[in-house]
C-alpha positions in Angstrom: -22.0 -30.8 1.7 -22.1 -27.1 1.1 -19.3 -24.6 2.1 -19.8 -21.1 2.8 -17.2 -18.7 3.2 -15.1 -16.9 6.0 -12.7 -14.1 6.6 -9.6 -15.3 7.4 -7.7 -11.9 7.9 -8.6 -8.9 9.7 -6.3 -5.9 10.8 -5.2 -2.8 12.5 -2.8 0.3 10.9 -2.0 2.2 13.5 0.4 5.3 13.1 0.5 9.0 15.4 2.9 11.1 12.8 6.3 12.8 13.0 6.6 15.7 13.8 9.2 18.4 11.6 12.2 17.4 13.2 12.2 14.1 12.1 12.8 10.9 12.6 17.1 9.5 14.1 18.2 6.0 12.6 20.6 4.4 15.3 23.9 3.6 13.8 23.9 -0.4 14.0 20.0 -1.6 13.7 18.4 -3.6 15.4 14.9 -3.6 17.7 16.5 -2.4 20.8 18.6 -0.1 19.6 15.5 1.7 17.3 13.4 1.8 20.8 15.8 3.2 22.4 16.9 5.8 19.5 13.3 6.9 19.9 12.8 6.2 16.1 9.2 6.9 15.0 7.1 3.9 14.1 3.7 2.7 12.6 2.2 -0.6 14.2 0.3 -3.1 12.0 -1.8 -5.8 13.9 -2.5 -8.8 11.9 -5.9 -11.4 13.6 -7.1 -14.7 12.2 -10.7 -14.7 11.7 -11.0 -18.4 13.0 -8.5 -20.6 14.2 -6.2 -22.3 11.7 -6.6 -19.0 9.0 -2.6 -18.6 9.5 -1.3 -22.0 8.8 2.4 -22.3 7.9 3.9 -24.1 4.5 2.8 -27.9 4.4 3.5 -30.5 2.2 2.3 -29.8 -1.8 2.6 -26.1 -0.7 4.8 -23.8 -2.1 4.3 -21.6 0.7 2.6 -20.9 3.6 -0.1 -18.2 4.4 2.0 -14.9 3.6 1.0 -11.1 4.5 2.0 -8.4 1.9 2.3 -5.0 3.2 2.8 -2.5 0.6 3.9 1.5 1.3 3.7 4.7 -0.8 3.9 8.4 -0.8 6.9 8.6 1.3 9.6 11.6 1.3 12.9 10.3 -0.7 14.7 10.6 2.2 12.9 8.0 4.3 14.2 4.6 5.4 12.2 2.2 6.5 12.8 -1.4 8.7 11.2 -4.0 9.8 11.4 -7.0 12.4 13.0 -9.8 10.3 10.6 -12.4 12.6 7.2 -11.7 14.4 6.6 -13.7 17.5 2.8 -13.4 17.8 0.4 -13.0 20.6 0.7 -16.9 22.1 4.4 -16.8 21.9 6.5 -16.9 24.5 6.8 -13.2 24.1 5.0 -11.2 21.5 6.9 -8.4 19.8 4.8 -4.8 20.0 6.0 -1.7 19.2 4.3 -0.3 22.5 1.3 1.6 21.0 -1.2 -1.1 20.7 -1.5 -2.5 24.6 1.5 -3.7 24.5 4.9 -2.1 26.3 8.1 -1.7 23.2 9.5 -5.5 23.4 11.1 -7.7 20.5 9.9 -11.0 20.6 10.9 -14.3 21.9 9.7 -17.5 20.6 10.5 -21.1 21.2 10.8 -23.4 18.7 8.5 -26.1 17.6 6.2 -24.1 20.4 3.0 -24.4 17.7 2.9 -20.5 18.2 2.3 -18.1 16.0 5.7 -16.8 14.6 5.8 -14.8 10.9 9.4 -14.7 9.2 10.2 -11.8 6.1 10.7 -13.3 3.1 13.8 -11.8 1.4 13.0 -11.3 -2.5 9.6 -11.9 -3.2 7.4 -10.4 -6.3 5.0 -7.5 -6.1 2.3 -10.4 -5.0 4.2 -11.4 -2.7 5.2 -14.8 -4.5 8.6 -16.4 -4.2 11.8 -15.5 -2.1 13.4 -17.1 0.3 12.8 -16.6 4.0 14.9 -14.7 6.2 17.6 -16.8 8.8 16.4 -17.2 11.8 19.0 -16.3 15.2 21.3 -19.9 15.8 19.1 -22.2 18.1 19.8 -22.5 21.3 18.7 -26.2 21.8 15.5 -26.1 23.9 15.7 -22.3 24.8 14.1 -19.8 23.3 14.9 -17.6 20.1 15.5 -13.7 21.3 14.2 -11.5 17.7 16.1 -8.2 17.7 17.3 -8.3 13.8 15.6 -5.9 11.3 15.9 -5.1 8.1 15.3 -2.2 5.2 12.5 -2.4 3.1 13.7 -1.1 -0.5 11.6 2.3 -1.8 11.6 3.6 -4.9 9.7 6.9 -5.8 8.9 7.0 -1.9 7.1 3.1 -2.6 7.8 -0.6 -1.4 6.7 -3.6 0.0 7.6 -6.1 2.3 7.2 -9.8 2.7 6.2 -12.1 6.0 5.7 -15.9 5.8 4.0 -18.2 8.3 6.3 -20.5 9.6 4.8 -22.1 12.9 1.4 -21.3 14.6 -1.6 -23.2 16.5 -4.1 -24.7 14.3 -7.2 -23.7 17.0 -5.9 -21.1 19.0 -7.2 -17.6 17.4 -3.9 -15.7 17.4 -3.0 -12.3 16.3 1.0 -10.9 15.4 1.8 -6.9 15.7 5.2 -5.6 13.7 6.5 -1.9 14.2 7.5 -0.6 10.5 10.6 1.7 12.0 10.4 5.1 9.7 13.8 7.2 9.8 13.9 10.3 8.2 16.5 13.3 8.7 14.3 16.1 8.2 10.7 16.9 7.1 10.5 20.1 4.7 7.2 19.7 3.5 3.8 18.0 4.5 3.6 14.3 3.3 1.1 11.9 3.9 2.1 8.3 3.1 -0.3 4.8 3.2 0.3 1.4 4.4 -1.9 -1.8 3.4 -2.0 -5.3 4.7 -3.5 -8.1 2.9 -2.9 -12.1 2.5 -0.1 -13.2 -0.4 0.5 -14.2 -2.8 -1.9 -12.3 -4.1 -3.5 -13.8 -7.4 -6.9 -13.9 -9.6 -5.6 -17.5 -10.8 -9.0 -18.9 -9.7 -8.9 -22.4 -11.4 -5.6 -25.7 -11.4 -2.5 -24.1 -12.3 0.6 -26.0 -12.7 2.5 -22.1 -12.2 0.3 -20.5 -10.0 1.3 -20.6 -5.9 -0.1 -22.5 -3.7 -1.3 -20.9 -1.0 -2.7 -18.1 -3.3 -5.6 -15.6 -2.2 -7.2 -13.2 -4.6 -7.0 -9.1 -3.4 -9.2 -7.5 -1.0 -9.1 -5.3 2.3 -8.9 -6.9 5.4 -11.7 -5.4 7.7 -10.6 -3.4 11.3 -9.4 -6.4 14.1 -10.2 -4.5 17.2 -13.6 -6.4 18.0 -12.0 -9.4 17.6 -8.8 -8.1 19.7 -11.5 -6.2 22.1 -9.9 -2.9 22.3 -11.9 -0.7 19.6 -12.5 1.3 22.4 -9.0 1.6 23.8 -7.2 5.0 24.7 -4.3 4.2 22.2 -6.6 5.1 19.2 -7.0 8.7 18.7 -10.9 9.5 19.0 -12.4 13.4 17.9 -14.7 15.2 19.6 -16.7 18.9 18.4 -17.7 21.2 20.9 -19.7 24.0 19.5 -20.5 27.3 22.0 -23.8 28.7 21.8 -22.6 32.3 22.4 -22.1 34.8 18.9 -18.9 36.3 18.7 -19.1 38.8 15.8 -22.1 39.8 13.9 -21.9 40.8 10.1 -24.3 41.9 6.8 -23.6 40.5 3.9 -24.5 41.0 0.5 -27.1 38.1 -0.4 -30.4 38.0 -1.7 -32.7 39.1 1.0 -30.5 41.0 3.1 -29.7 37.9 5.4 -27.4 38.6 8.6 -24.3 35.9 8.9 -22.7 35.4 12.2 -19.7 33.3 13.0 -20.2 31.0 15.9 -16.4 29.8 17.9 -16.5 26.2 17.7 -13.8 23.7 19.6 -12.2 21.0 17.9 -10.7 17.8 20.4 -8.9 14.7 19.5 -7.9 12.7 22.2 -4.5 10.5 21.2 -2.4 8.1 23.4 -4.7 9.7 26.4 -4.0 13.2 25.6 -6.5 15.9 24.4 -5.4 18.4 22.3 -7.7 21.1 21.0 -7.8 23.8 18.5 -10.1 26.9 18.3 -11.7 28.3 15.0 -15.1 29.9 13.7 -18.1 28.6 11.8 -19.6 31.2 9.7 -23.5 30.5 9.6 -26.3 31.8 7.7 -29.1 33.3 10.7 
């Protein structure tokens, strides 16, 4: 028998900036209360590439599939949080931070459901390796679990990470999971431009039987965009950029170059589109005539 290969993870990091003023914490955290502070967010979206890629911890395992996400080049005054449990898209109802289709909701998920539900795993290496999960909210019997408790993720030098574990999912169904990571900041006083990844953990080059090594393990690599899979790489929700250039000359100049060549600056139009707004900017093109 001969066994080819398949992508298990793909993914969307989806973020639309803060603006100067920055970004309110609400004083006791939790999911509703940082919807309804208005504090800025940045949605990752997490799809299996077939059914049964996201498979929680069975027996011989040390773990099941985990996600690392990993952060850097934020200001020191940032705080960041994140749902302590993910109740994916075949839950009973999938947590979104309300910029990826979805409307802002925690999640709800029912237990022993076979639905897709991701936990954080509280002290786990850089790779993503050991820790223990987070508690769950007490169980109401044969009711479902409401998911409203978040948690910091720890930065140092404006870096982190963060931990989720697969704890209960369908092994056919092809299921995806969107998080909010909840970004407070006081005030912005300079630029800053900070990066998010996403990739399957632990994360490990151990390619051979190891009696230390974890099991699941996965070596590195960049999960490719979700949105085909998801059906929404078209969608209004993604910013999209558009150049309109106008024919017309609006100042005329010599310059000194060889051969006496005329420049002229033509006005061009820059659009992005985001969240169904278009926002536009003027400028001009110097060109060579």
């Amino acid at each position: 028998m001969v066994a080819y290969a398949q992508t298990g993870l793909f993914a969307t990091l989806y973020d639309r900036g803060i603006t100067c003023t920055g970004s309110p914490l609400p004083s006791i955290v939790n999911l509703p209360n940082l919807f309804a502070a208005g504090t800025a967010l940045a949605s990752t979206r997490v799809t299996e590439g077939f059914g049964g890629a996201f498979q929680p911890r069975s027996e011989g395992e040390d773990n099941g599939t985990r996600f690392l996400i990993r952060y850097s080049g934020f200001p020191a005054n940032t705080h960041l949080y994140l749902p302590d449990a993910v109740a994916g898209s075949d839950a009973l109802t999938p947590i979104a931070g309300g910029d990826l289709g979805y409307r802002q909701q925690a999640g709800q998920y029912v237990p022993g459901s076979g639905t897709l539900l991701l936990v954080r795993v509280q002290g786990a290496d850089g790779n993503g390796a050991g820790g223990n999960l987070a508690p769950l909210p007490p169980n109401p019997g044969s009711g479902a679990l409401t998911l409203i408790s978040a948690s910091e993720v720890p930065l140092s030098g404006g870096s982190g990470y963060a931990v989720y574990e697969v704890v209960d999912a369908s092994p056919t169904q092809l299921e995806t999971a969107q998080f909010p990571t909840f970004i407070g900041i006081s005030n912005i006083t300079a630029p800053a431009v900070a990066q998010e990844s996403v990739s399957f953990a632990p994360v490990s080059n151990v390619t051979a039987a190891s009696p230390t090594a974890p099991i699941q393990r996965f070596a590195k690599s960049t999960p490719p965009s979700d949105c085909s899979l998801v059906g929404d790489c078209g969608a209004s929700y993604f910013p999209k950029l558009s150049v309109a250039a106008s024919p017309a000359i609006v100042q005329q100049v010599n310059v000194a170059v060889p051969g006496d060549l005329a420049a002229s600056a033509t006005q061009i139009v820059i659009c992005a589109t985001i969240g169904g707004q278009q926002y536009c900017s003027a400028g001009s093109l110097l060109t060579i005539q």
